[in-house]
C-alpha atoms as an extended CHARMM CRD file, in Angstrom:
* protein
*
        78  EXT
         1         1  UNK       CA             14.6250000000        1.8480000000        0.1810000000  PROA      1               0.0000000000
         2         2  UNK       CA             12.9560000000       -0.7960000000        1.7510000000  PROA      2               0.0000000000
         3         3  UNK       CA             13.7460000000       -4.0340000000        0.0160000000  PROA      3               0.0000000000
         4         4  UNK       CA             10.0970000000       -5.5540000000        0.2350000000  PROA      4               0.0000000000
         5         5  UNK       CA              8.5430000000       -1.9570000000       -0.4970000000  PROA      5               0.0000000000
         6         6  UNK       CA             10.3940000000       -2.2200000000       -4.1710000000  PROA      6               0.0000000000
         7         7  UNK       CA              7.7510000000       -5.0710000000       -5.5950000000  PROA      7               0.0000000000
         8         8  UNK       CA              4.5280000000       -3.5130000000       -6.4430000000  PROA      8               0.0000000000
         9         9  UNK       CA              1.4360000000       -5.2690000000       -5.3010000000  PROA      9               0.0000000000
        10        10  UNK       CA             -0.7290000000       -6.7140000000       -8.3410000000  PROA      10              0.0000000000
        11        11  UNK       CA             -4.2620000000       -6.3490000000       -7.5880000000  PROA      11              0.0000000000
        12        12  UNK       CA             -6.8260000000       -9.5080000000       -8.3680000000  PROA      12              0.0000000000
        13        13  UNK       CA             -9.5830000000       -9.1780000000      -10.2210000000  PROA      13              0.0000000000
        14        14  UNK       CA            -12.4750000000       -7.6610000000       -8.0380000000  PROA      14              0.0000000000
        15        15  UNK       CA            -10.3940000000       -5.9540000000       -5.8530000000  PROA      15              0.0000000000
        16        16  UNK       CA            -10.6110000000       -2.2070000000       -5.3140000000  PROA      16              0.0000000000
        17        17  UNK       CA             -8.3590000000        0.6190000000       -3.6620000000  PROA      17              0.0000000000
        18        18  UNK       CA             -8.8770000000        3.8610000000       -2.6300000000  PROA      18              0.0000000000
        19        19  UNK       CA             -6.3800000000        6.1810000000       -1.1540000000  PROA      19              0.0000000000
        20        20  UNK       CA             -7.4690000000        9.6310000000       -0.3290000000  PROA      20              0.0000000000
        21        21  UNK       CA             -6.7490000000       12.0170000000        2.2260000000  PROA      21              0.0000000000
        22        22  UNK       CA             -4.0840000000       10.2090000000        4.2570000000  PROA      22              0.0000000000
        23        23  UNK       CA             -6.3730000000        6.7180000000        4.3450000000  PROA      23              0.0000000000
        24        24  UNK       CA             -5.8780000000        3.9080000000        2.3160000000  PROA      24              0.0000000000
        25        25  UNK       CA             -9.0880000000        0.9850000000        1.5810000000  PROA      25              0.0000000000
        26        26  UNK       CA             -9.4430000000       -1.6570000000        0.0080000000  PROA      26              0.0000000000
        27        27  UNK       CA            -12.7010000000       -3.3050000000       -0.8210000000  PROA      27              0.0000000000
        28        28  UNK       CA            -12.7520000000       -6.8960000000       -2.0630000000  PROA      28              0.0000000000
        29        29  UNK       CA            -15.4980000000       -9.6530000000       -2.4860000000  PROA      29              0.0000000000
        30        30  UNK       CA            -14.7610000000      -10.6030000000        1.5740000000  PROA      30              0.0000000000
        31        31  UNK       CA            -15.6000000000       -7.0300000000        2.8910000000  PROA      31              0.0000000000
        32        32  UNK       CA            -13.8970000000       -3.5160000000        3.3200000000  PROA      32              0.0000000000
        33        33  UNK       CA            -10.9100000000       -2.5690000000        5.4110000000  PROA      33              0.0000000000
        34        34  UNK       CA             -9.6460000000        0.7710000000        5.6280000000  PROA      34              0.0000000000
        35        35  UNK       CA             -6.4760000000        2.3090000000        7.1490000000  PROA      35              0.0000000000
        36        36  UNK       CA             -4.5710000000        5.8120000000        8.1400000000  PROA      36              0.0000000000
        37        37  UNK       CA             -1.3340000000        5.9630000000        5.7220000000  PROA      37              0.0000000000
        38        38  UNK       CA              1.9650000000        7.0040000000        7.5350000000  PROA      38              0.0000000000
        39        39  UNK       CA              2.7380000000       10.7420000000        6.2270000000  PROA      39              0.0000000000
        40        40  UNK       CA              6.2380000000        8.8180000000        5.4590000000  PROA      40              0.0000000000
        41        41  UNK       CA              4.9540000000        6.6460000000        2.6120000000  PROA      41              0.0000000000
        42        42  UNK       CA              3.7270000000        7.5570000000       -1.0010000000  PROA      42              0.0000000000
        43        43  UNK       CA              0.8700000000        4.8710000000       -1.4550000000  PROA      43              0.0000000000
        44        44  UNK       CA              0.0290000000        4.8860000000       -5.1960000000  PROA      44              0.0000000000
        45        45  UNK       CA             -2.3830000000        3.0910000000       -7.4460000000  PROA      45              0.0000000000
        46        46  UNK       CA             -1.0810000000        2.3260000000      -10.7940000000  PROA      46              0.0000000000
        47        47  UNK       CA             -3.5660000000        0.2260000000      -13.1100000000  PROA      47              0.0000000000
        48        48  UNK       CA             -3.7350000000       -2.6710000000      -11.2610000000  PROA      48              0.0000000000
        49        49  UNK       CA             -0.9890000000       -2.8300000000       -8.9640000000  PROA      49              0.0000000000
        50        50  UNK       CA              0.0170000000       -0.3020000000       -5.9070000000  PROA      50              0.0000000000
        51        51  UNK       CA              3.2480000000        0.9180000000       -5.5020000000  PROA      51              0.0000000000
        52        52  UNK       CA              4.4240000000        2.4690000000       -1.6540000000  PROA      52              0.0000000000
        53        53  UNK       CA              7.6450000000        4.7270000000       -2.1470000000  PROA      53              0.0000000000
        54        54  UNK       CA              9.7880000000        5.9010000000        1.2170000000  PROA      54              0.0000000000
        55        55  UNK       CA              9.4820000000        9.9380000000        0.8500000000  PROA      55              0.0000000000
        56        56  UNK       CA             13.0610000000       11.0630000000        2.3210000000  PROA      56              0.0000000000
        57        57  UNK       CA             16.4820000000        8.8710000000        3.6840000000  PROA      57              0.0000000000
        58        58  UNK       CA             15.3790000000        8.1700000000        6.9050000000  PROA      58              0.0000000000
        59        59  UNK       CA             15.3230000000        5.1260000000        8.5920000000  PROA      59              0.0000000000
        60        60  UNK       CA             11.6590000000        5.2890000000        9.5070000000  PROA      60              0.0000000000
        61        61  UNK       CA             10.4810000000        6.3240000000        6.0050000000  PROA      61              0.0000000000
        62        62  UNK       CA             12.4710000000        2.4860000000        4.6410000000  PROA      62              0.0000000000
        63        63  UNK       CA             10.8300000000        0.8450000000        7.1700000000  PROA      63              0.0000000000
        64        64  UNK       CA              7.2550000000        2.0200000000        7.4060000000  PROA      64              0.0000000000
        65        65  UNK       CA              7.2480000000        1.8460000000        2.9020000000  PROA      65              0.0000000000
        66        66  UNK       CA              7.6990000000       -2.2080000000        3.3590000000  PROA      66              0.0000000000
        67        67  UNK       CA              5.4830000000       -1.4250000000        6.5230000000  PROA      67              0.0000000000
        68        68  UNK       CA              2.5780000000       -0.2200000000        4.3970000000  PROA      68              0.0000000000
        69        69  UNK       CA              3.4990000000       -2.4390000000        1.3600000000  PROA      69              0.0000000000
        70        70  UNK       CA              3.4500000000       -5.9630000000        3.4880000000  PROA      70              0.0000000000
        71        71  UNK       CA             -0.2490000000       -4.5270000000        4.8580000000  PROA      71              0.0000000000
        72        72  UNK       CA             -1.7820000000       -4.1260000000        1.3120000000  PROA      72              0.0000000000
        73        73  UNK       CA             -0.3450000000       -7.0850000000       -0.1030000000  PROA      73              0.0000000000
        74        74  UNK       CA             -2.2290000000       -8.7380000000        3.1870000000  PROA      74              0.0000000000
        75        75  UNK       CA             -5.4550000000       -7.0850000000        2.5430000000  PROA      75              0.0000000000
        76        76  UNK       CA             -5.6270000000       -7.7400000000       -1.1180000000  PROA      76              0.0000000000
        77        77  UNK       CA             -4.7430000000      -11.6610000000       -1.6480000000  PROA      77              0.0000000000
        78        78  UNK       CA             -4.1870000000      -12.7550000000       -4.6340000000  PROA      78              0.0000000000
């Protein structure tokens, strides 16, 4: 697993996600910005933080869950 990928991402107040359908938004107090997931990653919401888990050993999976992780954590400052 991706070592970045393990730390969830704590969302600030104000700050929404959604993640439906293979897309993942967020929607914060500077505007909207939404995004395809990679089919690799499991992009959860839990309370206020998301978690993005590699789904299978393979070197793209590790790299695209810190991937997707680092992009959230970008979109949702804290």
């Amino acid at each position: 697993m991706s070592r970045i990928a393990k730390y969830p991402v704590p969302l600030p107040k104000g700050v929404e996600v959604n993640i439906a359908s293979g897309q993942i938004s967020v929607k914060g107090p500077l505007g909207t910005i939404a995004r395809a997931a990679d089919p690799n990653v499991d992009v959860k919401k839990d309370g206020d933080k998301v978690v993005c888990k590699a789904l299978g050993n393979s070197n793209h999976a590790n790299a695209m869950s810190g991937t997707m992780r680092a992009l959230v954590a970008t979109w949702s400052p804290a």
